[in-house]
BARO-505669 format. One record per residue: residue number from 1; residue in three letters; x, y, z of N, C-alpha, C in turn. Coordinates in steps of 0.02 Angstrom, whole numbers, plus 50000, padded with zeros to 5 digits. Example, Ala and Ser with C-alpha at 12.3 -4.5 7.8 and 13.67 -1.06 7.14 Angstrom:
R | 1 | ala | 50660 | 49716 | 50390 | 50615 | 49775 | 50390 | 50660 | 49835 | 50390
R | 2 | ser | 50642 | 49888 | 50354 | 50684 | 49947 | 50357 | 50645 | 50002 | 50394
This chain:
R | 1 | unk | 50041 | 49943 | 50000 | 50000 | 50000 | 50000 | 50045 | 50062 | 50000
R | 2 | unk | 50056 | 50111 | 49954 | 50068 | 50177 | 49956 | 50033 | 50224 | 50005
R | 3 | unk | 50094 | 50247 | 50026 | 50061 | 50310 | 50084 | 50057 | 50378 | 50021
R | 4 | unk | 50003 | 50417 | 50050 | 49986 | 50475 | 50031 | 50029 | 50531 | 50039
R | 5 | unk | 50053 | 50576 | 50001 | 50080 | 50629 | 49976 | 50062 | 50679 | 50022
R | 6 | unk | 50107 | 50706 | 50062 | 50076 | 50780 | 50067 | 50108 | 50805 | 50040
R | 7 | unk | 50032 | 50867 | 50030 | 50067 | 50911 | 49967 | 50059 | 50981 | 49994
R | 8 | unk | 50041 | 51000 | 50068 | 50054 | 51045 | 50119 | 49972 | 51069 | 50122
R | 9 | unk | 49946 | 51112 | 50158 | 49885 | 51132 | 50169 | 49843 | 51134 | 50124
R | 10 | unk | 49864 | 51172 | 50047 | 49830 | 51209 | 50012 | 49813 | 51136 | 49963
R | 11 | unk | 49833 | 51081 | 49961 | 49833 | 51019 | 49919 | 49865 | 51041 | 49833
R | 12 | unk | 49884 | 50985 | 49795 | 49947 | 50964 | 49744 | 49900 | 51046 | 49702
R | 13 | unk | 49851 | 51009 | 49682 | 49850 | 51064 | 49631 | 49822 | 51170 | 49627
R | 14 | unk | 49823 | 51165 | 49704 | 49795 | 51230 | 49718 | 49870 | 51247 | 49712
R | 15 | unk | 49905 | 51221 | 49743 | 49979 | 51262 | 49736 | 50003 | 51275 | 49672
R | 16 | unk | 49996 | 51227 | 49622 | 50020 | 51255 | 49548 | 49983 | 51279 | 49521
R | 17 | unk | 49933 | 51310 | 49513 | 49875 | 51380 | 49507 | 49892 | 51433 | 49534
R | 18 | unk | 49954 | 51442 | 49578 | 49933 | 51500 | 49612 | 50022 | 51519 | 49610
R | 19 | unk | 50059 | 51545 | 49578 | 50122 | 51581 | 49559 | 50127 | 51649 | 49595
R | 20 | unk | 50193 | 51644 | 49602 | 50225 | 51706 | 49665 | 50226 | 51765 | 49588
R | 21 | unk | 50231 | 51832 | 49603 | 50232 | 51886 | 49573 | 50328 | 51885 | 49548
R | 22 | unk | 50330 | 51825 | 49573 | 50431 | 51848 | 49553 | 50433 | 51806 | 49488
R | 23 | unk | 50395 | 51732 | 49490 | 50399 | 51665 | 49435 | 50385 | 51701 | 49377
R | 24 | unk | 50346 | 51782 | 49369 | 50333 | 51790 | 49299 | 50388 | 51841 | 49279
R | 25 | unk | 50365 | 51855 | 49207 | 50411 | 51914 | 49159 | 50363 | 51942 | 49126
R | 26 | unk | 50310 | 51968 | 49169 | 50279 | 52020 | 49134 | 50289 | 52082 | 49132
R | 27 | unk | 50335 | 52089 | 49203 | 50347 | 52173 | 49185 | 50430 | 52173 | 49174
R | 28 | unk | 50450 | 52152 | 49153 | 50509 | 52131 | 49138 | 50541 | 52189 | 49062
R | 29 | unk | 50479 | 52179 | 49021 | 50477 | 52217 | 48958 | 50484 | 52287 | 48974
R | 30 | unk | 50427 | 52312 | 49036 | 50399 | 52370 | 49037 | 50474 | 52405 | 49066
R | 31 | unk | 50500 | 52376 | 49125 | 50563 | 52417 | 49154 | 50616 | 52390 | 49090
R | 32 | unk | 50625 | 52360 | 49058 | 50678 | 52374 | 48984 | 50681 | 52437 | 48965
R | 33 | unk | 50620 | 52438 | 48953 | 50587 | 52491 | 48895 | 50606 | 52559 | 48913
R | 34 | unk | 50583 | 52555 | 49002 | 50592 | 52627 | 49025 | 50663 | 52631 | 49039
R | 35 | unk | 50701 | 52597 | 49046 | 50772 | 52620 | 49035 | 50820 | 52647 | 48987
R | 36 | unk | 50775 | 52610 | 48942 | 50806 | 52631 | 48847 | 50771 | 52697 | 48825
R | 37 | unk | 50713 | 52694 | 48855 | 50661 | 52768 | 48807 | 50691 | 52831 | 48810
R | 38 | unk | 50743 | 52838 | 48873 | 50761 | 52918 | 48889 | 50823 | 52916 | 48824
R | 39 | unk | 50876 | 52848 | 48832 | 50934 | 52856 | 48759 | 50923 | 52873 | 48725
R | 40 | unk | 50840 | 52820 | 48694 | 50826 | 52838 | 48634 | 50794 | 52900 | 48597
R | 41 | unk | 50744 | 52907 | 48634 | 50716 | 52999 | 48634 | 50800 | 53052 | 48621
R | 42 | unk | 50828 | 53044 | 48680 | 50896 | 53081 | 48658 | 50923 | 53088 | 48585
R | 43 | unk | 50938 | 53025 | 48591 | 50965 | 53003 | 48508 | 50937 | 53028 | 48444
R | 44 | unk | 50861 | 53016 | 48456 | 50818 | 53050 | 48386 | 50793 | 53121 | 48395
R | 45 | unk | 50822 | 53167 | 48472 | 50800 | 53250 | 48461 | 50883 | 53248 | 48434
R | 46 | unk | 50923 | 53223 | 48464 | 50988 | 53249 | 48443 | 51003 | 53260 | 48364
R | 47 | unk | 50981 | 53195 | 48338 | 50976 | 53197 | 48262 | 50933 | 53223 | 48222
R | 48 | unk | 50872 | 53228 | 48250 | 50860 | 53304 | 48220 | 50866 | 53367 | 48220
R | 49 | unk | 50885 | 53373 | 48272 | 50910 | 53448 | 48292 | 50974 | 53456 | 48257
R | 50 | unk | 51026 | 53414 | 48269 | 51090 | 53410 | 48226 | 51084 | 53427 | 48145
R | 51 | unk | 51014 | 53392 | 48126 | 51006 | 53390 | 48050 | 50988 | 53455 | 48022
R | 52 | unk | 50939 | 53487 | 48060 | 50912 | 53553 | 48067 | 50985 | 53618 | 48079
R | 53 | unk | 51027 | 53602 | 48116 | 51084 | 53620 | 48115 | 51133 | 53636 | 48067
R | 54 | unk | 51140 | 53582 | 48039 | 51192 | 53577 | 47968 | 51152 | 53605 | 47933
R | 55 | unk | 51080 | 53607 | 47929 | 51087 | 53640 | 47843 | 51066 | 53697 | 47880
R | 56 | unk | 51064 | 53723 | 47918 | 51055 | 53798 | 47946 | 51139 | 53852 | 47923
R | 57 | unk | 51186 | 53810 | 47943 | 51259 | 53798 | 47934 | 51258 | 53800 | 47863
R | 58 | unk | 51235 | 53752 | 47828 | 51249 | 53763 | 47738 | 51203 | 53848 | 47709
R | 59 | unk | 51145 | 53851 | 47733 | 51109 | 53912 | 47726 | 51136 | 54002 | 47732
R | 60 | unk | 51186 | 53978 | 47797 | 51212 | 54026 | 47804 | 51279 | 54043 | 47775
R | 61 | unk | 51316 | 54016 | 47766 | 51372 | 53969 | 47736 | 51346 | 54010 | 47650
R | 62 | unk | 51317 | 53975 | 47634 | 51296 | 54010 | 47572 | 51266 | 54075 | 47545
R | 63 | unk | 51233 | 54110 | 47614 | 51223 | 54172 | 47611 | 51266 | 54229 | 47613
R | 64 | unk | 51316 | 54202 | 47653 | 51383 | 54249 | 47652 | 51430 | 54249 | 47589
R | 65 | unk | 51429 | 54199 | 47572 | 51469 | 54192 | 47490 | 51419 | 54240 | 47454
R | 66 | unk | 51359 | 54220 | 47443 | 51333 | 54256 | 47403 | 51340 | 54344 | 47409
R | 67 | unk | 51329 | 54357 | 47470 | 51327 | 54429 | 47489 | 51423 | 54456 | 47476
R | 68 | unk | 51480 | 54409 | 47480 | 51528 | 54436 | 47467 | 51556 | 54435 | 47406
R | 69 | unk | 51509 | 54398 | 47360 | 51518 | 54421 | 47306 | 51505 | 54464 | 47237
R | 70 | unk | 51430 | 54482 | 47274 | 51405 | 54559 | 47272 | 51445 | 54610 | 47286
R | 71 | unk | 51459 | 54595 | 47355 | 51503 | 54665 | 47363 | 51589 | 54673 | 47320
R | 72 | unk | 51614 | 54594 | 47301 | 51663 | 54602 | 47263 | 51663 | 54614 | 47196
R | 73 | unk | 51609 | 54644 | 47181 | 51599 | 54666 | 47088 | 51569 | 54727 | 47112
R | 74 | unk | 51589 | 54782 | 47175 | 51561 | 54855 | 47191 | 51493 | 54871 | 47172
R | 75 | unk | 51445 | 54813 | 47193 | 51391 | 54838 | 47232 | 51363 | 54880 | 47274
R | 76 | unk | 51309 | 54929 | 47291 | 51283 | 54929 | 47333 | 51249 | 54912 | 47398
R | 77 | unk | 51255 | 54932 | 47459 | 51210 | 54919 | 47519 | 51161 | 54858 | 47490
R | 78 | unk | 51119 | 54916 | 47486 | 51042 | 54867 | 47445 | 51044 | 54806 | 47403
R | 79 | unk | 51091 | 54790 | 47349 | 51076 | 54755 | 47293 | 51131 | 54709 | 47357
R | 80 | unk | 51188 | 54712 | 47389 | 51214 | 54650 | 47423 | 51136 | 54630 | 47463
R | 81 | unk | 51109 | 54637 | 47517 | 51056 | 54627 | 47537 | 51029 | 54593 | 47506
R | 82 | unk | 51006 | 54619 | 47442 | 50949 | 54567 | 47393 | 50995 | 54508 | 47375
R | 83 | unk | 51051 | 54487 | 47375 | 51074 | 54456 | 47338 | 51097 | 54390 | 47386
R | 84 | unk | 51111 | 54418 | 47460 | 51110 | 54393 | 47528 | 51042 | 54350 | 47530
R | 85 | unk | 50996 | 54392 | 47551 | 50950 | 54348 | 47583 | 50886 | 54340 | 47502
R | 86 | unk | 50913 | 54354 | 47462 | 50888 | 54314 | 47398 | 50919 | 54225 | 47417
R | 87 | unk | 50969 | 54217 | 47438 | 50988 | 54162 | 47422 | 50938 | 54109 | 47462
R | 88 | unk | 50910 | 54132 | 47518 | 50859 | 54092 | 47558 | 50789 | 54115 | 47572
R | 89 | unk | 50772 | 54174 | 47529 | 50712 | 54179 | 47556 | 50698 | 54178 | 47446
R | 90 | unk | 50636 | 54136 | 47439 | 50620 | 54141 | 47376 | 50595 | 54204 | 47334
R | 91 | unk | 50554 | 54259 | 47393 | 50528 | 54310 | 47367 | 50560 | 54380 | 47398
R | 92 | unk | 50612 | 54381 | 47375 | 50656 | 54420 | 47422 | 50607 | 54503 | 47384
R | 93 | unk | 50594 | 54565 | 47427 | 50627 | 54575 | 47497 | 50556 | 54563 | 47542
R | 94 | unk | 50513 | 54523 | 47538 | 50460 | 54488 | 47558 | 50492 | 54417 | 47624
R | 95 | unk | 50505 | 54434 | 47646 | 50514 | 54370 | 47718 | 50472 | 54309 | 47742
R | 96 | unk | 50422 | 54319 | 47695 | 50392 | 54267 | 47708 | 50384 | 54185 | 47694
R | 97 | unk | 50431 | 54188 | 47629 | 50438 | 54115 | 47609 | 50511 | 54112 | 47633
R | 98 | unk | 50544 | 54096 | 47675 | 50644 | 54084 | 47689 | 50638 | 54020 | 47712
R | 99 | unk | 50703 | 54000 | 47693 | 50719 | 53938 | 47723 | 50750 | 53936 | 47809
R | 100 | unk | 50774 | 53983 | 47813 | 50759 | 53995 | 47880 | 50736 | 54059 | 47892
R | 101 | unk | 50727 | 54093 | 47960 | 50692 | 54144 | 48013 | 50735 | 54203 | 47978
R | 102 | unk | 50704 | 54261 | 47941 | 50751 | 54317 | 47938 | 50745 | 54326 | 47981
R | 103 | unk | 50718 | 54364 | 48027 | 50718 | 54407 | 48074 | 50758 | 54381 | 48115
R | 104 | unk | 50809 | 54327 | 48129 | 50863 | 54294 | 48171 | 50920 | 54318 | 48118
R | 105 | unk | 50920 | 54328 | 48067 | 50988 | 54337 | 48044 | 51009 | 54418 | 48045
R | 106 | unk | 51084 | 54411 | 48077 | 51093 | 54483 | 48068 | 51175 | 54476 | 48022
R | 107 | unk | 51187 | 54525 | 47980 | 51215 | 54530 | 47926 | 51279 | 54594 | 47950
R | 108 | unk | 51331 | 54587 | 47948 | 51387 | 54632 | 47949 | 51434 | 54636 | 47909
R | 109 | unk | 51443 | 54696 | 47857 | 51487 | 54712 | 47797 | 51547 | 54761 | 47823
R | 110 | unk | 51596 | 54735 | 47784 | 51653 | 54811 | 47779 | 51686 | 54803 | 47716
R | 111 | unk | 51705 | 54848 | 47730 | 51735 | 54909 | 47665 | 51689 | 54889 | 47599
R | 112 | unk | 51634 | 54917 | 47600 | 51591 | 54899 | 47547 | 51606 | 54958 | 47482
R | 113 | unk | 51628 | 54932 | 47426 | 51635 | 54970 | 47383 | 51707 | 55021 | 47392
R | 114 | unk | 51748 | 54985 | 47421 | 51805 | 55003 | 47446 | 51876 | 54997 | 47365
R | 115 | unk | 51925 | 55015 | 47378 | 51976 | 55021 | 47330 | 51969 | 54940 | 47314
R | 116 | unk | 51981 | 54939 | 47230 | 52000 | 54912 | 47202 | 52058 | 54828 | 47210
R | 117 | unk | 52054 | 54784 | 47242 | 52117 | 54760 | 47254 | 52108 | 54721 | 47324
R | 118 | unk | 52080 | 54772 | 47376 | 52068 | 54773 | 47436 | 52023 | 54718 | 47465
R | 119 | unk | 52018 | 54701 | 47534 | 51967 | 54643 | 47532 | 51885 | 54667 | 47565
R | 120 | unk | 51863 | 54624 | 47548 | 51769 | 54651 | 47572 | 51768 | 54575 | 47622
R | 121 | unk | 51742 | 54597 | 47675 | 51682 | 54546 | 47690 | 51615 | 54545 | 47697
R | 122 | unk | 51588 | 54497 | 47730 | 51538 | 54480 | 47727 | 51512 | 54428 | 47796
R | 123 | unk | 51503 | 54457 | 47851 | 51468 | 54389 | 47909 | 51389 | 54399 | 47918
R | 124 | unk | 51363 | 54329 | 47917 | 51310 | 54325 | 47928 | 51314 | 54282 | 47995
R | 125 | unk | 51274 | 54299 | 48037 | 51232 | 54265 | 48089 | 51185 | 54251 | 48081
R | 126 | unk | 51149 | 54177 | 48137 | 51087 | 54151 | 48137 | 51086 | 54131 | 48201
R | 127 | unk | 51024 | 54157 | 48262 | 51018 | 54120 | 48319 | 50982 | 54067 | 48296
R | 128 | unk | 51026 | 54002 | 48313 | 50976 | 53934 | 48300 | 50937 | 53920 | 48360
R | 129 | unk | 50883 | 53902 | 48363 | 50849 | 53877 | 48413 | 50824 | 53811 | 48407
R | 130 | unk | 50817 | 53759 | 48458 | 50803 | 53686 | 48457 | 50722 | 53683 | 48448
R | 131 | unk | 50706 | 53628 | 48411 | 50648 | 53598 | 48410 | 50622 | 53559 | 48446
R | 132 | unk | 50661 | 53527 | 48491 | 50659 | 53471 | 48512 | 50673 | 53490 | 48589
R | 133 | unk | 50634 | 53452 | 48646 | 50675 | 53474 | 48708 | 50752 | 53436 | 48731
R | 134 | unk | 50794 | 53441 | 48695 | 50856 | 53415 | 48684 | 50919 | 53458 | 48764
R | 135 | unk | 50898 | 53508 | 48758 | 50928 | 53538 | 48803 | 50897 | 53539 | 48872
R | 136 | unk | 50823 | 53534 | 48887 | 50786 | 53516 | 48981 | 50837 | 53417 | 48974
R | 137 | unk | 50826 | 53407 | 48925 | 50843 | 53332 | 48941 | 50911 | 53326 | 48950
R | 138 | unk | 50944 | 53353 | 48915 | 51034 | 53354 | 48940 | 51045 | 53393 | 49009
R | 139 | unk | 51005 | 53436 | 49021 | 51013 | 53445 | 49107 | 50995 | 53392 | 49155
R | 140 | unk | 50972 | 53345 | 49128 | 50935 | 53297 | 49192 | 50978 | 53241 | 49191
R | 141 | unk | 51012 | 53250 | 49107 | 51060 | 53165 | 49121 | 51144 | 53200 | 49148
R | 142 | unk | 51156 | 53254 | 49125 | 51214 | 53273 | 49126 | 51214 | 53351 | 49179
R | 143 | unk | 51155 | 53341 | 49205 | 51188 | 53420 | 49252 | 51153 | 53488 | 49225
R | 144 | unk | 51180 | 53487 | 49162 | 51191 | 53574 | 49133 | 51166 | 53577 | 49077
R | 145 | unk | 51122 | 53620 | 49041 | 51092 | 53620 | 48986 | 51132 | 53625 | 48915
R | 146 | unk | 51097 | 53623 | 48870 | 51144 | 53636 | 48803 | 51109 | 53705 | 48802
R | 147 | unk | 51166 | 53754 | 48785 | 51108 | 53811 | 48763 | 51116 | 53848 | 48686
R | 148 | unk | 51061 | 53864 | 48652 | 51041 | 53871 | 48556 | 51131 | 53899 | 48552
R | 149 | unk | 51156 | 53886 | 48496 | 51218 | 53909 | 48467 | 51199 | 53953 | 48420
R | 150 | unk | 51245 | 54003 | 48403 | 51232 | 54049 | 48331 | 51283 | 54034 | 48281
R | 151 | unk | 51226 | 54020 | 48252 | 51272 | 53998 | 48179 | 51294 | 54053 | 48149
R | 152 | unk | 51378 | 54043 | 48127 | 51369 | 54107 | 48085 | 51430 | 54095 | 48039
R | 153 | unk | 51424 | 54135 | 47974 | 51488 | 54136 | 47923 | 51505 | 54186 | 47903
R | 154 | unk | 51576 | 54197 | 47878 | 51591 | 54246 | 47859 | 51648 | 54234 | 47783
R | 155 | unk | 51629 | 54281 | 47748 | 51655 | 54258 | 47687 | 51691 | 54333 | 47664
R | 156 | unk | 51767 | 54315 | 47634 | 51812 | 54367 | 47614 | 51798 | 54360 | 47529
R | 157 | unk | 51807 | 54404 | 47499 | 51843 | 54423 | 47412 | 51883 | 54465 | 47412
R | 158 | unk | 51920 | 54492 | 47373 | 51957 | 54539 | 47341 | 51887 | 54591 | 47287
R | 159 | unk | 51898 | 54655 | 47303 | 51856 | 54678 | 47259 | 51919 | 54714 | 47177
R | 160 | unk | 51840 | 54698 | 47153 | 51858 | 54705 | 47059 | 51883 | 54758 | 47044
């Protein structure tokens, strides 16, 4: 004759029905997730903001060439201007279609229409500002914020 099993108070099969909150992996996913979401959020404002960046950088970059080479064939004030922010705004002297913010760019010339030989420039500035909250979030992982950079170029010629 076999003696009977104990299988403790609750009997064999109430105990395997009834699992401790540790035996599973259901939230297992959820704390992954929340550890990765802050990198990854980082990662994709960074890269867009970065992307938004560079061609802010090529925009300006190209506005200053353009404007110093107006002034290196003895242009005027005015027609460098048009020829400046012609390069990014489509309906120049109308501000309303640009590839970026006029009203952020500020523009500084010398010796405009100066001797012959001599050099001209041309700097443009741009306060860039973020799209993204890229900078509250770099204070929380790293301390200290990022704060907007100004883009800016400056472009030399020889005038004609």
């Amino acid at each position: 004759m076999t003696e009977p099993r104990n299988d403790g108070a609750m009997g064999k099969h109430a105990a395997r029905g009834r699992r401790s909150w540790r035996d599973g992996e259901k939230g297992q996913a959820l704390v992954e997730f929340s550890l990765i979401l802050p990198v990854f959020l980082l990662l994709l404002f960074g890269l867009v903001d970065f992307g938004r960046g560079y061609y802010t950088w090529l925009v300006v970059t190209n506005a200053a060439r353009e404007g110093a080479r107006a002034a290196a064939v003895q242009s005027d004030n005015a027609t460098i201007d048009a020829k400046l922010y012609g390069s990014f705004c489509s309906g120049y002297p109308s501000t309303s279609n640009c590839a970026i913010d006029a009203s952020k760019v500020s523009v500084t010339k010398t010796n405009v229409q100066g001797r012959r030989g001599s050099e001209t420039s041309v700097r443009v500035a741009f306060n860039f500002q973020y799209v993204t909250p890229i900078g509250n979030i770099m204070a929380l992982v790293g301390g200290s914020s990022i704060s907007a950079p100004t883009i800016a170029s400056t472009s030399f010629m020889r005038l004609e």
